[in-house]
C-alpha positions as CSV (number, residue, x, y, z in Angstrom):
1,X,-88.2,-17.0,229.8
2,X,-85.8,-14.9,227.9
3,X,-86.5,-11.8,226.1
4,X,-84.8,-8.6,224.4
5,X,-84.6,-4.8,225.3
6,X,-84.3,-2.8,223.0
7,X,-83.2,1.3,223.9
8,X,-82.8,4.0,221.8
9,X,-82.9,8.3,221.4
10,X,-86.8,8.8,221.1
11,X,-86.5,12.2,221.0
12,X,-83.9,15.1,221.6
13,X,-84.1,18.9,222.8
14,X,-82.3,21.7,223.5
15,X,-81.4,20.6,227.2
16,X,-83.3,16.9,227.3
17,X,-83.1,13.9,225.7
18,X,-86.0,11.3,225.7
19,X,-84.7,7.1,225.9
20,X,-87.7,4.6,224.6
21,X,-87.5,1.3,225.9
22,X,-89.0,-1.7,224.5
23,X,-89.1,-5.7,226.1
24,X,-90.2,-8.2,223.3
25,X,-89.9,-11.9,223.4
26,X,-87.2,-13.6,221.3
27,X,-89.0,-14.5,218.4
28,X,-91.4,-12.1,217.7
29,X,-92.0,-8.7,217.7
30,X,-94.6,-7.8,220.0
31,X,-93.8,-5.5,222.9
32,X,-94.4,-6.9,226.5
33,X,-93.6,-3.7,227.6
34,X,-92.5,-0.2,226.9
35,X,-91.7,3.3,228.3
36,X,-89.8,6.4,228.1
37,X,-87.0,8.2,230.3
38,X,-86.2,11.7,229.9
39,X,-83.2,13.0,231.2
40,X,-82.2,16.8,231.7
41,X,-78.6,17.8,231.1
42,X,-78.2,20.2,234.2
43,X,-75.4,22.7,235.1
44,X,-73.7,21.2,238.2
45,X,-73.3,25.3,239.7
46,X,-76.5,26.4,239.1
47,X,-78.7,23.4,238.9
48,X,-80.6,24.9,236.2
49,X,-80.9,22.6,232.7
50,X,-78.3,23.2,230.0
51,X,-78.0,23.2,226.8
52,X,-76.3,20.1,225.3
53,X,-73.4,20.6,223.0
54,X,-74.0,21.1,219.4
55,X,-71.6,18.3,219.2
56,X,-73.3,16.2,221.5
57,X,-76.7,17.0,219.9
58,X,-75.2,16.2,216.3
59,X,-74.2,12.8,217.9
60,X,-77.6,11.6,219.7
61,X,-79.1,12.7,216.3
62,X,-77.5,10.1,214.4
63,X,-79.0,7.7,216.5
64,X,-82.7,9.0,215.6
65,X,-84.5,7.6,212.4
66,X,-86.0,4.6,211.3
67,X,-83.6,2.1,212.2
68,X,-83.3,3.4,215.3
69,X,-87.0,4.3,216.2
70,X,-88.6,3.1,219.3
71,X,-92.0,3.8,220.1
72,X,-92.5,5.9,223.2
73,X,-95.8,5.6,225.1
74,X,-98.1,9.1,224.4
């Protein structure tokens, strides 16, 4: 059986960013499965989360929205 996966920026914070992930089947879209992965930008002296650049936050923004929207299990 084949089948897409689709990822994108659900959500970003000051330290965090949130990935949804989606698995539909080729021709339709109905989700077979979906979740979310946060990940925590961390400072590699102090282990302690970080703030992300503003130019890294800028970029990950661009990729929220409609077109990129994936919906992330509440």
């Amino acid at each position: 059986m084949q089948g897409r996966v689709r990822v994108g920026v659900a959500a970003s914070g000051r330290t965090s960013l949130d990935f949804g992930f989606r698995m539909l089947p080729m021709d339709r879209d109905l989700d077979h499965a979906r979740g979310v992965r946060t990940i925590v930008h961390v400072d590699p002296t102090t282990l302690e989360p970080k703030p992300w650049s503003d130019e890294f936050r800028a970029a990950m923004a661009d990729g929220l929205g409609p077109a990129a929207a994936v919906p992330v299990m509440s």
